[in-house]
C-alpha positions as CSV (number, residue, x, y, z in Angstrom):
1,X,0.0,0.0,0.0
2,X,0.9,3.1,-1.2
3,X,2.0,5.7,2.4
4,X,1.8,9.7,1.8
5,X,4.3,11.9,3.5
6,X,4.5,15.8,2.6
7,X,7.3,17.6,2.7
8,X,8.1,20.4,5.4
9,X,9.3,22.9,3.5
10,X,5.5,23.6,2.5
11,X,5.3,25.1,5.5
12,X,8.2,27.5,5.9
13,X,8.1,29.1,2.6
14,X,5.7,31.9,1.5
15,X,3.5,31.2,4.0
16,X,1.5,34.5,6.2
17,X,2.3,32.3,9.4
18,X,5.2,29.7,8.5
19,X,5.0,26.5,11.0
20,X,8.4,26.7,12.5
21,X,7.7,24.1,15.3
22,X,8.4,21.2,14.3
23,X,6.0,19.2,16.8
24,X,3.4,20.9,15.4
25,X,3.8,19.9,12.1
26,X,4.0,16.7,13.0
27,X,0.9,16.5,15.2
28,X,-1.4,18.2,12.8
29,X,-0.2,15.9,10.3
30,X,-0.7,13.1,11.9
31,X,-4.0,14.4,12.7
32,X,-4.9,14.7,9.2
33,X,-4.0,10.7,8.8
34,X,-0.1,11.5,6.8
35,X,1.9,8.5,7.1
36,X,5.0,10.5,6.9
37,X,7.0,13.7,6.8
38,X,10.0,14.3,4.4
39,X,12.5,16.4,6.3
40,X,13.6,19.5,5.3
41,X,17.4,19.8,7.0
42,X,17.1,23.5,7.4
43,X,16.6,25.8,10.4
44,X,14.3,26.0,11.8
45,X,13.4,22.5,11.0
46,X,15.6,19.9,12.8
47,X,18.8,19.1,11.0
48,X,22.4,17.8,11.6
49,X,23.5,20.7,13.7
50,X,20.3,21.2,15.6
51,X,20.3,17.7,16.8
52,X,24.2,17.3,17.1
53,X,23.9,13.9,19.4
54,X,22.3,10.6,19.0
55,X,20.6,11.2,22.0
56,X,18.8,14.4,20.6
57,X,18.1,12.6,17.1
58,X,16.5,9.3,18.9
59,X,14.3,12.1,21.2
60,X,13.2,13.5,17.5
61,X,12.6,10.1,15.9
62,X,10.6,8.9,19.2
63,X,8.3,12.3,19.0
64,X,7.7,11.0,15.3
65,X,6.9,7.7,15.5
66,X,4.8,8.9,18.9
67,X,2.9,10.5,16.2
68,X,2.2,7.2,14.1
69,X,4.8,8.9,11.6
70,X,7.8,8.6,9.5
71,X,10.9,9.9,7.7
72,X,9.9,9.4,4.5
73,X,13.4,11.1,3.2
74,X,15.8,14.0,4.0
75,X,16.7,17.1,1.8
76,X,20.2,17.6,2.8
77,X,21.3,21.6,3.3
78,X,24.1,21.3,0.5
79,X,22.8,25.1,-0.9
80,X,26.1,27.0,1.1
81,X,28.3,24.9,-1.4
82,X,29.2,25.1,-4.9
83,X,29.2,21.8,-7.3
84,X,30.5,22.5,-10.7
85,X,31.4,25.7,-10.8
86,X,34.6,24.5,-8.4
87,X,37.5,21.7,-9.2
88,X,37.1,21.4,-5.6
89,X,34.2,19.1,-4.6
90,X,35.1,17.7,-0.7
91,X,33.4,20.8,0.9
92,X,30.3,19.4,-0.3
93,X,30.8,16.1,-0.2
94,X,32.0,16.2,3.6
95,X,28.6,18.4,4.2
96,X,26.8,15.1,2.2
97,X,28.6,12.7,5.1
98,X,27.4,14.7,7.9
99,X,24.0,14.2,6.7
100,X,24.7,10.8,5.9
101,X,24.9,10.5,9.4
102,X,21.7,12.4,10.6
103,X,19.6,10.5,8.2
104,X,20.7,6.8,9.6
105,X,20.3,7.8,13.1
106,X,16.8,8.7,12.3
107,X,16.2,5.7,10.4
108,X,16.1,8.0,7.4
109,X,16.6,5.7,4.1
110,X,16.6,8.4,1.5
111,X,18.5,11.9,0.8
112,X,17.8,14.3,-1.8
113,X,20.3,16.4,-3.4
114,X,20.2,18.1,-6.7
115,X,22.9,20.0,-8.3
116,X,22.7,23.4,-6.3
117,X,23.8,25.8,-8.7
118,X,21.8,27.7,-11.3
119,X,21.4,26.6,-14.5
120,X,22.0,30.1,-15.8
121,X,25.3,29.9,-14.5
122,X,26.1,26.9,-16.6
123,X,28.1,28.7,-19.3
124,X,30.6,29.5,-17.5
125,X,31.6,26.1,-17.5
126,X,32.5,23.5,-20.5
127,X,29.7,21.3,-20.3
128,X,31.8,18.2,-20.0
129,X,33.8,19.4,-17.0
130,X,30.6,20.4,-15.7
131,X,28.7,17.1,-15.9
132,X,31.9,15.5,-14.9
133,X,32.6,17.3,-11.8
134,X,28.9,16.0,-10.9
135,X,29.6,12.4,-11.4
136,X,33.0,12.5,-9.4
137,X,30.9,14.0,-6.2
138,X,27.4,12.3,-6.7
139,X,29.7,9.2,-7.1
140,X,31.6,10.2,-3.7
141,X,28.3,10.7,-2.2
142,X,26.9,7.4,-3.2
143,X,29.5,5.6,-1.9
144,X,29.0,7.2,1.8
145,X,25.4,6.8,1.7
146,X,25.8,2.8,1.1
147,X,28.0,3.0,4.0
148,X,25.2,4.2,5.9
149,X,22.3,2.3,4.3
150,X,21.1,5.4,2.6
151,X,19.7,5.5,-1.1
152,X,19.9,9.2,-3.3
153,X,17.7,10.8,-4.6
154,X,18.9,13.1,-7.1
155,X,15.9,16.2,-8.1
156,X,16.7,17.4,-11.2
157,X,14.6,20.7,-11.4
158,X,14.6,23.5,-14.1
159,X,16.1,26.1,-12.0
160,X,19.3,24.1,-11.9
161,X,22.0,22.9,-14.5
162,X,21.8,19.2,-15.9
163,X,18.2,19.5,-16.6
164,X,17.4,17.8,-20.3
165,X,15.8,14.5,-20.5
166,X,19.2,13.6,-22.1
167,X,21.5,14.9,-19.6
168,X,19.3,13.5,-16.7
169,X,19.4,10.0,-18.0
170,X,23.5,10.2,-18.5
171,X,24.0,11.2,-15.2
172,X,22.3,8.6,-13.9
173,X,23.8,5.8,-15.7
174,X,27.2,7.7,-15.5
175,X,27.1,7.7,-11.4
176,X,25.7,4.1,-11.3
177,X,28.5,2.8,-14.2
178,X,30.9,3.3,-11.1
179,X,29.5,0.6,-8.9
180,X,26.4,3.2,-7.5
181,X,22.8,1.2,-7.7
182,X,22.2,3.6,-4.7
183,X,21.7,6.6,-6.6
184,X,18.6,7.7,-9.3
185,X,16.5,10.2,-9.6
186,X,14.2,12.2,-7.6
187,X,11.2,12.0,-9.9
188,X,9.3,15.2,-9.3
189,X,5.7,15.3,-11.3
190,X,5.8,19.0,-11.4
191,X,9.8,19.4,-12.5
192,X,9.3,16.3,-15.3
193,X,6.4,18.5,-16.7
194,X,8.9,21.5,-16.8
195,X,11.9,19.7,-17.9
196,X,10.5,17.5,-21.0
197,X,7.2,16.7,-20.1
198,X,6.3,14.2,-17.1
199,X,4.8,11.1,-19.4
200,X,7.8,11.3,-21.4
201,X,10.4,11.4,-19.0
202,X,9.0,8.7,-16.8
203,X,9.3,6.5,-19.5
204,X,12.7,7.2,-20.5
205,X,13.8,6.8,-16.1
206,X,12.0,3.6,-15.4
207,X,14.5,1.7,-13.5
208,X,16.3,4.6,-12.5
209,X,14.1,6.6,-10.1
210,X,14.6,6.2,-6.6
211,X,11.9,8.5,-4.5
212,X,8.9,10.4,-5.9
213,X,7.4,13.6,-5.3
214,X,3.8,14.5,-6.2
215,X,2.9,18.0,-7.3
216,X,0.4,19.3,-10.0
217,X,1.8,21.9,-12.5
218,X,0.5,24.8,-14.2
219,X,3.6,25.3,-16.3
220,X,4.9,28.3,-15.1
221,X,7.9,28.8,-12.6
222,X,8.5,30.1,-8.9
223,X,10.5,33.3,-8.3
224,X,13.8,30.5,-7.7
225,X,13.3,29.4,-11.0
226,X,11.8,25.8,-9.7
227,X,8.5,24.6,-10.8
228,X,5.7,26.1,-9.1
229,X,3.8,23.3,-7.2
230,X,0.2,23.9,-7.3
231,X,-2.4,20.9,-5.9
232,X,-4.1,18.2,-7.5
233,X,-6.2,19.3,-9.8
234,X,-5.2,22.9,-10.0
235,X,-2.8,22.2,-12.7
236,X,-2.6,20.5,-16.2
237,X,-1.0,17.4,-15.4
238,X,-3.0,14.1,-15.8
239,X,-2.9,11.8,-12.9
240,X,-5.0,9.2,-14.1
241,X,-2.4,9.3,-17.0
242,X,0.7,9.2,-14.7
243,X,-0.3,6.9,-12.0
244,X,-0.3,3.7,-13.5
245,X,3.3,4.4,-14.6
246,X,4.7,5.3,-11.8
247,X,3.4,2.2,-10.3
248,X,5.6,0.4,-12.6
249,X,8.6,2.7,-12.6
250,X,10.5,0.6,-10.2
251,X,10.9,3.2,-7.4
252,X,12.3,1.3,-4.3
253,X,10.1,2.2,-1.1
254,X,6.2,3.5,-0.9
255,X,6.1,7.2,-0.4
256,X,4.6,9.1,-2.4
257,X,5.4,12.4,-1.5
258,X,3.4,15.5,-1.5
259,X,5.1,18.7,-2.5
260,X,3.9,22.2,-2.0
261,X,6.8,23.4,-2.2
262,X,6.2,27.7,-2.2
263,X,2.6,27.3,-2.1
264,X,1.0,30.3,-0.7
265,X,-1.4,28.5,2.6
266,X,-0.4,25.2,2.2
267,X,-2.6,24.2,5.1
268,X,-5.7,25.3,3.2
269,X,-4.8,22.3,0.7
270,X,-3.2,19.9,2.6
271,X,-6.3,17.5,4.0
272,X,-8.0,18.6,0.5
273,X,-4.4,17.1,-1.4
274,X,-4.7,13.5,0.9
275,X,-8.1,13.3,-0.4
276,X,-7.1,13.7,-3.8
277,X,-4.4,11.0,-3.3
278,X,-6.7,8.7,-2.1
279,X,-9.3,8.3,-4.6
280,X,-6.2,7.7,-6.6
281,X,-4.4,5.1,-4.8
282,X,-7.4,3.3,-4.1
283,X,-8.5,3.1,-8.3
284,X,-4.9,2.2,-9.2
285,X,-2.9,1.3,-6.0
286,X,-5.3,-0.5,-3.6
């Protein structure tokens, strides 16, 4: 069966009256009958430095579970760093590790990451070196995060560089060539509609995706230059369309993830988004 989580950065950004207590998240979502929370690393969320100890981390993970919740994944703060634009990678990498670490003291089993820099940026670069220095430190990456149990998921979004269909699938067979089943992609409804169109693409990544998130489009993009997430039936894309293939596209746990992500109110949608989930998961998923 098919367990929703939403992610908690819906309710941090653009909101009149962002929910920065965590405990509160967690108990209204648990209240609205989520199975999960993905966990944005950030202040004022919890995240590696916040919760420095194991015993702070178990304390968060019990308050969870108390909650009849989950880590459904972890979006690792990697944004202070620089990717490709650098020969150096370590600084981010070592800031990958210390999240590593976070996540598998939470029982967290997947971390996001994308490739941090904007894609407007990208010709400043030779596109070779560029996608290269992103295999050598998603490779690096992946190879901590099997130390640690930890799959990645990598979210390829328009705002940032390596965003074509054909890019996206290179860099995922390029990283896995090197030994790296660990790593795929973060398959984002909203971001495949922006970034090729999200039939297509899912085609073309079965096999390779390793965590979804669920967000309507409307085609247009947020002031970062990410899609903008609107809810189910807002938007243009065609869920009865896209379910049955995601079903089938190999992904490697249950979540399907709600995002929101910049969503003006996100509370005003949230219970109204489950709903819309579950007539869904119970035509094609029960």
């Amino acid at each position: 069966m098919k367990k929703y989580s939403i992610g908690s950065w819906a309710f941090l950004f653009n909101q009149d009256q962002p929910t920065n207590d965590f405990h509160t998240l967690v108990h209204k979502l648990g209240h609205l009958g989520y199975q999960g929370i993905e966990l944005f690393g950030f202040d004022p969320h919890p995240n590696p430095d916040s919760h420095d100890t194991k015993e702070k981390r178990q304390k968060l993970r019990k308050m969870v579970v108390d909650h009849r919740l989950d880590f459904s994944a972890l979006v690792a703060n990697l944004w202070s760093h620089k990717l490709w634009s650098v020969e150096d990678q370590r600084p981010f990498v070592a800031d990958f590790e210390k999240n590593a670490f976070f996540a598998e003291d939470l029982g967290i089993k997947t971390i996001r990451v994308d490739t941090v820099e904007p894609v407007a940026q990208a010709a400043q670069v030779e596109p070779k070196q560029l996608f290269d220095r992103c295999v050598k430190a998603f490779d690096a990456c992946s190879k901590i995060a099997a130390q640690h149990g930890v799959t990645i998921a990598w979210e390829f979004e328009p705002g940032f560089a390596i965003n074509k269909p054909t890019e996206i699938v290179a860099l995922i067979d390029a990283v896995r060539a090197l030994g790296n089943p660990n790593f795929g992609a973060l398959f984002d409804t909203c971001n495949a509609h922006l970034c090729g169109g999200a039939l297509d693409l899912l085609q073309q990544l079965k096999g390779k995706i390793t965590h979804l998130h669920l967000g309507d489009s409307d085609g247009t993009l947020n002031e970062h230059g990410g899609g903008r997430h609107v809810p189910f039936g807002v938007g243009a894309l065609n869920f009865d369309q896209l379910i049955p293939e995601l079903l089938t596209c190999g992904v490697p746990n249950d979540w399907w993830c709600v995002d929101l992500c910049f969503w003006p109110d996100a509370w005003a949608v949230t219970a109204d988004n489950k709903r819309y989930l579950d007539k869904l998961r119970h035509k094609y998923a029960a």
